[in-house]
mmJSON file of the N, C-alpha and C atoms, coordinates in Angstrom:
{"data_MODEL":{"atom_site":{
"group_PDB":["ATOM","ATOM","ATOM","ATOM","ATOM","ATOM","ATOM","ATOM","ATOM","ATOM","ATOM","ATOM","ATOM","ATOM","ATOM","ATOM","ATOM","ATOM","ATOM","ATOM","ATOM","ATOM","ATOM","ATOM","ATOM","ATOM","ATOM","ATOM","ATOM","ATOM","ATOM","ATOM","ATOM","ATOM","ATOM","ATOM","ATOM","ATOM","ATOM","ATOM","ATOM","ATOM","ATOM","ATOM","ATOM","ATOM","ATOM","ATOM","ATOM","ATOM","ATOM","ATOM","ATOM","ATOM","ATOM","ATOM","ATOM","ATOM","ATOM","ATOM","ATOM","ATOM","ATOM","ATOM","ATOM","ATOM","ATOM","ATOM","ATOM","ATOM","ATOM","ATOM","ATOM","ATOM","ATOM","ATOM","ATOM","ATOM","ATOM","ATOM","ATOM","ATOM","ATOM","ATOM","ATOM","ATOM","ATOM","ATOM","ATOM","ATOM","ATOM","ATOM","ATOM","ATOM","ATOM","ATOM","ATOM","ATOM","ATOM","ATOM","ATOM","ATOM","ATOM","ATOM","ATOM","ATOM","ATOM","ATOM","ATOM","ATOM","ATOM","ATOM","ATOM","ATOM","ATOM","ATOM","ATOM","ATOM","ATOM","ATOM","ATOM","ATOM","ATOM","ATOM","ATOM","ATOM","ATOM","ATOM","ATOM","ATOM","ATOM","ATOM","ATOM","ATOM","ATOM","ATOM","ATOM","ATOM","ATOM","ATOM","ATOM","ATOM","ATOM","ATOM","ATOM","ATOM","ATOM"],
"id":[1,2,3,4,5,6,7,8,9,10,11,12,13,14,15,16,17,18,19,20,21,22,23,24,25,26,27,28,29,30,31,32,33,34,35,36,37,38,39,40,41,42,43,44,45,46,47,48,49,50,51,52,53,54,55,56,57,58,59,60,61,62,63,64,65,66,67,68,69,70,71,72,73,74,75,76,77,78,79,80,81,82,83,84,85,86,87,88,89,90,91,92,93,94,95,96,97,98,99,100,101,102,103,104,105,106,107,108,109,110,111,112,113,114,115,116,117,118,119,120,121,122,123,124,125,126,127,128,129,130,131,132,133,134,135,136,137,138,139,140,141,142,143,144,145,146,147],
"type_symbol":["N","C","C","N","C","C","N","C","C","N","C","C","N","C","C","N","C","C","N","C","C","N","C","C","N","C","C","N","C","C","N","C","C","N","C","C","N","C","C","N","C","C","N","C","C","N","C","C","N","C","C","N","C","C","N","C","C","N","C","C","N","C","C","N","C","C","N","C","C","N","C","C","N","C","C","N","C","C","N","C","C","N","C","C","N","C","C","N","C","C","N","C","C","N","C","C","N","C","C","N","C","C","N","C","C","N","C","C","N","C","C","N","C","C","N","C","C","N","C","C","N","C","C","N","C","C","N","C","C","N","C","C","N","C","C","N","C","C","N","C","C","N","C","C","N","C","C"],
"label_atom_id":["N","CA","C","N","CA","C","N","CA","C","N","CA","C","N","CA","C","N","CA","C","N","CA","C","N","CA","C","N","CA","C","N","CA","C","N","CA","C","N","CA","C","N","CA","C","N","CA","C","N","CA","C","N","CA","C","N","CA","C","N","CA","C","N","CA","C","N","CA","C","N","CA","C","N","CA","C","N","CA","C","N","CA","C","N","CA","C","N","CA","C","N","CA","C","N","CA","C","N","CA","C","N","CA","C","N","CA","C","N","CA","C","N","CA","C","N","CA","C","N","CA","C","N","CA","C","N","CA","C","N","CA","C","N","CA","C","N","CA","C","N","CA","C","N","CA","C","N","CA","C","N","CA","C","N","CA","C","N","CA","C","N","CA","C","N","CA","C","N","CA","C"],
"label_alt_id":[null,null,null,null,null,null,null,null,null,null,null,null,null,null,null,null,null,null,null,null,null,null,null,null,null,null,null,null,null,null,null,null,null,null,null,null,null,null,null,null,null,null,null,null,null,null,null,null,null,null,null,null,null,null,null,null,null,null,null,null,null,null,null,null,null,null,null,null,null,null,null,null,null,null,null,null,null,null,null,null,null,null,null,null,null,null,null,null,null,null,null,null,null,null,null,null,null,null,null,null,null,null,null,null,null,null,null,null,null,null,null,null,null,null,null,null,null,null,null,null,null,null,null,null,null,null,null,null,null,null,null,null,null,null,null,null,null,null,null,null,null,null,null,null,null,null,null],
"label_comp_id":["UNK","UNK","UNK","UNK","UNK","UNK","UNK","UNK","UNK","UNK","UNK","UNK","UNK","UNK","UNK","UNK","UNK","UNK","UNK","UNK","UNK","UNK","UNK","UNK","UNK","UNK","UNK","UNK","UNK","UNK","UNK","UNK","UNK","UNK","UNK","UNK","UNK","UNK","UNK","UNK","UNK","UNK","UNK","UNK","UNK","UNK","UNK","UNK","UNK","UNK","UNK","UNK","UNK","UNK","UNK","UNK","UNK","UNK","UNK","UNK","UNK","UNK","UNK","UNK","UNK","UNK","UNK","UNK","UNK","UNK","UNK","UNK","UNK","UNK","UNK","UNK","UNK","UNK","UNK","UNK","UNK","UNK","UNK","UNK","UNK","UNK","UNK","UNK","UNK","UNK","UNK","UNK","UNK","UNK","UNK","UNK","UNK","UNK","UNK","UNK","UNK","UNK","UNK","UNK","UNK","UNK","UNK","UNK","UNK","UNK","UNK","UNK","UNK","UNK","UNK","UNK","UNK","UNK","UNK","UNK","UNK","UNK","UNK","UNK","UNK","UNK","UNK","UNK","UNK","UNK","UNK","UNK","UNK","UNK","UNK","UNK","UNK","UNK","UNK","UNK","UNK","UNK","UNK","UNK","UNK","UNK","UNK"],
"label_asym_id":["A","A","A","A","A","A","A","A","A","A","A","A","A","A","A","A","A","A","A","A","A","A","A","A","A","A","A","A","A","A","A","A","A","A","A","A","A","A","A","A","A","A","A","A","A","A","A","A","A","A","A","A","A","A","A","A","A","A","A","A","A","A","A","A","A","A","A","A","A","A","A","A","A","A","A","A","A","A","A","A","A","A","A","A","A","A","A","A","A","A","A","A","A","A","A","A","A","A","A","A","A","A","A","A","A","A","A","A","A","A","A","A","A","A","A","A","A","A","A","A","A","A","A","A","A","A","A","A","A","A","A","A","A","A","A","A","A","A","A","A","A","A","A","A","A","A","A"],
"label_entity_id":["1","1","1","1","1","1","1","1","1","1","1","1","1","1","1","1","1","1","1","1","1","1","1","1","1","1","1","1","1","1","1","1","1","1","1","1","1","1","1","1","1","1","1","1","1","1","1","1","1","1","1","1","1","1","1","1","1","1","1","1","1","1","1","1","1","1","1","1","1","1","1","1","1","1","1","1","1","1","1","1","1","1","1","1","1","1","1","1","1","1","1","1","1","1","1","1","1","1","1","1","1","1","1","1","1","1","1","1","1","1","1","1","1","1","1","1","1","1","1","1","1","1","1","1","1","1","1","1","1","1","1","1","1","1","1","1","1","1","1","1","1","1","1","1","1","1","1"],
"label_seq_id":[1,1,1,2,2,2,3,3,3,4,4,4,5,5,5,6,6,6,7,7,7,8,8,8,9,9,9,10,10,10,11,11,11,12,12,12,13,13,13,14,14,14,15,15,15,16,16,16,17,17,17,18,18,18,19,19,19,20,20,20,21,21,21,22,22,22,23,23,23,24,24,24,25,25,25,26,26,26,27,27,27,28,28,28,29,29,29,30,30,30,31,31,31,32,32,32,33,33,33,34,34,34,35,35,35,36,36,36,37,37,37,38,38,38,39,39,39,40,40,40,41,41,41,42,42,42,43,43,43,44,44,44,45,45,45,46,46,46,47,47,47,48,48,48,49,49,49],
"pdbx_PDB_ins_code":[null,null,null,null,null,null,null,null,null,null,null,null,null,null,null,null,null,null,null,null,null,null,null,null,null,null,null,null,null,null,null,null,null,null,null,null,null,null,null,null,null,null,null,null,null,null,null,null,null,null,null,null,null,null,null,null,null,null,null,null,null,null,null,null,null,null,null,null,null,null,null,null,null,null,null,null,null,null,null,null,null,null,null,null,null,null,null,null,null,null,null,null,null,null,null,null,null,null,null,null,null,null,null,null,null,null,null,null,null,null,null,null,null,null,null,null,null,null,null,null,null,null,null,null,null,null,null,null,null,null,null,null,null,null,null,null,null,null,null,null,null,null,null,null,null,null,null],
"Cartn_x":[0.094,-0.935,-1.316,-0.332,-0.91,-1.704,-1.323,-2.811,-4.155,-4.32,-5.219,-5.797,-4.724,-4.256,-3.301,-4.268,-2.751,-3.048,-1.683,-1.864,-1.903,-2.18,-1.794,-3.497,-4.425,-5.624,-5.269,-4.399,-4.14,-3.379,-1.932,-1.022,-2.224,-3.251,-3.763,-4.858,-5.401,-6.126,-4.979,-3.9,-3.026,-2.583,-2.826,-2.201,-3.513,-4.855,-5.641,-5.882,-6.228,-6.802,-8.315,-8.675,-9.597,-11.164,-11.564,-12.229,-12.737,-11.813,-11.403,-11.369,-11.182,-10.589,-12.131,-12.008,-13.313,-13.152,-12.876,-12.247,-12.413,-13.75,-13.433,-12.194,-11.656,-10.978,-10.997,-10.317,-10.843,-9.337,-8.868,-7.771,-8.122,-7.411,-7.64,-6.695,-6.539,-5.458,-4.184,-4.185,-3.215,-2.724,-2.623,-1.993,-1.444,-2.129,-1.709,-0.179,-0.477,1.293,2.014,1.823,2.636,4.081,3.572,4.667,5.739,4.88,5.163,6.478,5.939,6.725,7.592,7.873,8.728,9.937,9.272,10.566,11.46,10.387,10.923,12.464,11.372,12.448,13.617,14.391,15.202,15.917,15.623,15.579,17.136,18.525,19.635,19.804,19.61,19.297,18.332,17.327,15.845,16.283,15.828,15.597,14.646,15.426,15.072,14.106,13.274,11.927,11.759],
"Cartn_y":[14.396,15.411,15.833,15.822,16.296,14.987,14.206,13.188,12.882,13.981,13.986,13.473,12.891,11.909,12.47,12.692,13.449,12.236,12.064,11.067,11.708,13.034,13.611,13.08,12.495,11.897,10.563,9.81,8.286,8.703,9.858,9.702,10.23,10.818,11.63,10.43,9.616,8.578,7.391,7.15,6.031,6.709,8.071,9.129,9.289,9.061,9.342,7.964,8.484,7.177,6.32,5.108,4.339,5.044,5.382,6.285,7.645,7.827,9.311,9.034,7.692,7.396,7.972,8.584,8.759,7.537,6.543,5.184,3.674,3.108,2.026,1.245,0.874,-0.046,-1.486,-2.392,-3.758,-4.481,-5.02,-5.716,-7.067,-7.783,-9.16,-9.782,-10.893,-12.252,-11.175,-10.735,-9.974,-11.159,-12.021,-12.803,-13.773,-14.033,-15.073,-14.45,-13.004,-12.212,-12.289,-12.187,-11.889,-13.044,-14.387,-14.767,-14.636,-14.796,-13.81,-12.748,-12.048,-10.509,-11.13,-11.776,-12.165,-13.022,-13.549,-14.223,-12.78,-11.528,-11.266,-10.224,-9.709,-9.007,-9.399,-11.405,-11.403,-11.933,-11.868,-11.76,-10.297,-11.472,-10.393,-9.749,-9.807,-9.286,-8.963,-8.269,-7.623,-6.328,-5.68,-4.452,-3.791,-2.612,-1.48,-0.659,-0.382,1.041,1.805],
"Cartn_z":[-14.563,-14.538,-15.952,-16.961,-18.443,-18.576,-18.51,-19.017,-18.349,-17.039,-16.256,-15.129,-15.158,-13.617,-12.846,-11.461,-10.661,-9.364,-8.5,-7.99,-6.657,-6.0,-5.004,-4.473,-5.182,-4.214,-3.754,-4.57,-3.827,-2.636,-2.768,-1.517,-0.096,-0.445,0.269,0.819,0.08,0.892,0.906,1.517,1.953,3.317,3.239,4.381,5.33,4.861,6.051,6.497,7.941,8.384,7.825,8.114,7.516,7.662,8.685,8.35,8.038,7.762,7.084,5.102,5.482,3.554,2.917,1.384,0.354,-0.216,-0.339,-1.084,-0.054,0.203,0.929,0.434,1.808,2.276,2.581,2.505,3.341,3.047,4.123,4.373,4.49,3.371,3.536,3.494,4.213,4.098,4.693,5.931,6.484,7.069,7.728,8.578,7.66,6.433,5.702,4.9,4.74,3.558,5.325,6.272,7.218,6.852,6.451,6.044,4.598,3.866,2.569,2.898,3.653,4.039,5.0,6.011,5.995,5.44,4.479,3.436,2.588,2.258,1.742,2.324,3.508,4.599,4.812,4.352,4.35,3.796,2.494,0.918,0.897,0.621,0.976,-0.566,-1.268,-2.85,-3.257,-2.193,-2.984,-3.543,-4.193,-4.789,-3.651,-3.494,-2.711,-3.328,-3.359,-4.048,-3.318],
"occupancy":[1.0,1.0,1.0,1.0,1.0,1.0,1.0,1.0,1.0,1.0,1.0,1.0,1.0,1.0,1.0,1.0,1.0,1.0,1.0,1.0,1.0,1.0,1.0,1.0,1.0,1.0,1.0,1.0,1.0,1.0,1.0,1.0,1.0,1.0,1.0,1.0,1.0,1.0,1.0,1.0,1.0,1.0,1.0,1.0,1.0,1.0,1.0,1.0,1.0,1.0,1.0,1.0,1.0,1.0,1.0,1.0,1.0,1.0,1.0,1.0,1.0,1.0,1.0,1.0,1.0,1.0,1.0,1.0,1.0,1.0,1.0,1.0,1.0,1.0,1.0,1.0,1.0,1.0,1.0,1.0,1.0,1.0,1.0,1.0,1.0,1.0,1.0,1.0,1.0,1.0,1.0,1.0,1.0,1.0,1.0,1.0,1.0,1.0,1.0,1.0,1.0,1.0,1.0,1.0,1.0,1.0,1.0,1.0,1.0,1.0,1.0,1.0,1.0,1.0,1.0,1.0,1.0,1.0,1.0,1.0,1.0,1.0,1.0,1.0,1.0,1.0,1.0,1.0,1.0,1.0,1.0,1.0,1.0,1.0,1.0,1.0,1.0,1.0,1.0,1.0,1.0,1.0,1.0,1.0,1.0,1.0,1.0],
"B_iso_or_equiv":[0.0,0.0,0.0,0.0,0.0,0.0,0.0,0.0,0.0,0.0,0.0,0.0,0.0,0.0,0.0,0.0,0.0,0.0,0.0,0.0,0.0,0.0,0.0,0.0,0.0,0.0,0.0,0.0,0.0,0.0,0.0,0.0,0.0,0.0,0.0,0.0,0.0,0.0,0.0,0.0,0.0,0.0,0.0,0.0,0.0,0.0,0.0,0.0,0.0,0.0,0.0,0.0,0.0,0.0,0.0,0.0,0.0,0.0,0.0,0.0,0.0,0.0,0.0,0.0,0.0,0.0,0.0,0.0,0.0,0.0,0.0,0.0,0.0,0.0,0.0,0.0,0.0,0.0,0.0,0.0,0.0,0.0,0.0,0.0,0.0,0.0,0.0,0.0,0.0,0.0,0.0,0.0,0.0,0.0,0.0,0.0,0.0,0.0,0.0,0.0,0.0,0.0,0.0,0.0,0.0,0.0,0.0,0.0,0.0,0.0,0.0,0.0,0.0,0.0,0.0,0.0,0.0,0.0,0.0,0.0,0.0,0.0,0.0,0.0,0.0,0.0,0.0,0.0,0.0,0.0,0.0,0.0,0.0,0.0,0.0,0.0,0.0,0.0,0.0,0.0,0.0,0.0,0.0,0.0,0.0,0.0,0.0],
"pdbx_formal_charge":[null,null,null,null,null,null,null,null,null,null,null,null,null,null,null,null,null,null,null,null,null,null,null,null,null,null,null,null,null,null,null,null,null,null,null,null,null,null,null,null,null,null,null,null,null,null,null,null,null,null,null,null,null,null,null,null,null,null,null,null,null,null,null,null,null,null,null,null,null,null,null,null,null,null,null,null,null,null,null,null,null,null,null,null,null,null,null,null,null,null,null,null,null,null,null,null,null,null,null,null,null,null,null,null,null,null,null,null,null,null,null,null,null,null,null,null,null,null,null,null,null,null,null,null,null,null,null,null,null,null,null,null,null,null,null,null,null,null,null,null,null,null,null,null,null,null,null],
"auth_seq_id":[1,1,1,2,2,2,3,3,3,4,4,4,5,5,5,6,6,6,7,7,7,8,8,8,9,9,9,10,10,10,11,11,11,12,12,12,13,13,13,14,14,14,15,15,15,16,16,16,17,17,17,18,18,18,19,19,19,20,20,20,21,21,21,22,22,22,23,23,23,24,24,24,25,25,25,26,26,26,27,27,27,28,28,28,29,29,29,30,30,30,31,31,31,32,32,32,33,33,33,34,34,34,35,35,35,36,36,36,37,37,37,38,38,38,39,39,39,40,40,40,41,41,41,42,42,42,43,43,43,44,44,44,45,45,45,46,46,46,47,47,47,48,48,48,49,49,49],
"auth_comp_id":["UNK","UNK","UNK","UNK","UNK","UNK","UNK","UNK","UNK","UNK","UNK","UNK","UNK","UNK","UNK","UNK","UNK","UNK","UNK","UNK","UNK","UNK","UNK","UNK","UNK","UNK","UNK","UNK","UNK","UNK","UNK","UNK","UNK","UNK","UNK","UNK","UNK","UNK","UNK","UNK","UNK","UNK","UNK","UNK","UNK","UNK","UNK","UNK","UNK","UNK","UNK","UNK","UNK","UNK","UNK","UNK","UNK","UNK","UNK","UNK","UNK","UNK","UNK","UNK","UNK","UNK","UNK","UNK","UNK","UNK","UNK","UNK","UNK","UNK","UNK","UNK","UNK","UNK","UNK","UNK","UNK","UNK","UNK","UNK","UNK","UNK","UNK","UNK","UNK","UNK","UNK","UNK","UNK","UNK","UNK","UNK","UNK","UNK","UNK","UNK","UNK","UNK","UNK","UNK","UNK","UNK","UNK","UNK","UNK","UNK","UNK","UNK","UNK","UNK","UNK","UNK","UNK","UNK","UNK","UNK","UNK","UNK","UNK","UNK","UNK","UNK","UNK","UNK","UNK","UNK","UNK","UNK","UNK","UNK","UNK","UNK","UNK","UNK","UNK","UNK","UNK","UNK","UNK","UNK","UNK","UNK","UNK"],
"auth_asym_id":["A","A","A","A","A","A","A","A","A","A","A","A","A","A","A","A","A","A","A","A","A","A","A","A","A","A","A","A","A","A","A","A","A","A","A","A","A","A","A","A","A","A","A","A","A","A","A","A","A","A","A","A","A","A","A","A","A","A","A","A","A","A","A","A","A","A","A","A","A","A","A","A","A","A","A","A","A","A","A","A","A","A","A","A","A","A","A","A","A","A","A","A","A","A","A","A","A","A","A","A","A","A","A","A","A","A","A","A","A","A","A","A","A","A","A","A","A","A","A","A","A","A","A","A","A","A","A","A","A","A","A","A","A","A","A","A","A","A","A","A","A","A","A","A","A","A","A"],
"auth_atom_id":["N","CA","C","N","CA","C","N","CA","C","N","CA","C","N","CA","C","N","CA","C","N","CA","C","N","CA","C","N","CA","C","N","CA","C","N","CA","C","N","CA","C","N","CA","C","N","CA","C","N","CA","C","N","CA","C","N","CA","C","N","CA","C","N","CA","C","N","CA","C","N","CA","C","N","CA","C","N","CA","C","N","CA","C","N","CA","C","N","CA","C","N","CA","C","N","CA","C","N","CA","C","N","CA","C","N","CA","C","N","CA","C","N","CA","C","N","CA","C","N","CA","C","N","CA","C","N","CA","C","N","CA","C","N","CA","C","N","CA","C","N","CA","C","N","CA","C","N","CA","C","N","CA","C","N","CA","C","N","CA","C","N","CA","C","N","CA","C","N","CA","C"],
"pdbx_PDB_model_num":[1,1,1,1,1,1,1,1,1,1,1,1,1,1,1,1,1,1,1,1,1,1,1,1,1,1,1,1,1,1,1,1,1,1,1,1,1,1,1,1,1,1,1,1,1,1,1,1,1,1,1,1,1,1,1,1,1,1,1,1,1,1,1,1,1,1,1,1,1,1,1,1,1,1,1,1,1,1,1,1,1,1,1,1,1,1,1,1,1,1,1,1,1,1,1,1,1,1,1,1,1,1,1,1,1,1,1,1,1,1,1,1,1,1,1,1,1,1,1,1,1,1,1,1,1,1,1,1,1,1,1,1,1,1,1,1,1,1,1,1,1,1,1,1,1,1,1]
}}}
């Protein structure tokens, strides 16, 4: 926030729904990370965030 960036508008458009967002949206290549995300899900040494 001292440098003039506060991030309480990103958590606030990831928290509304799609049309509710001030920020278009567009989801792409969802089916294609579906595998992606599953390699990583069982990935026994990922780093937790």
């Amino acid at each position: 926030a001292a440098a003039g960036f506060d991030d309480a508008f990103i958590y606030d458009e990831i928290c509304a729904d799609f049309g509710q967002r001030r920020v278009p949206v567009e989801s792409l290549l969802r089916d294609e990370a579906q595998a992606v995300f599953q390699l990583w899900m069982a990935k026994p040494d990922k780093i937790k965030y």
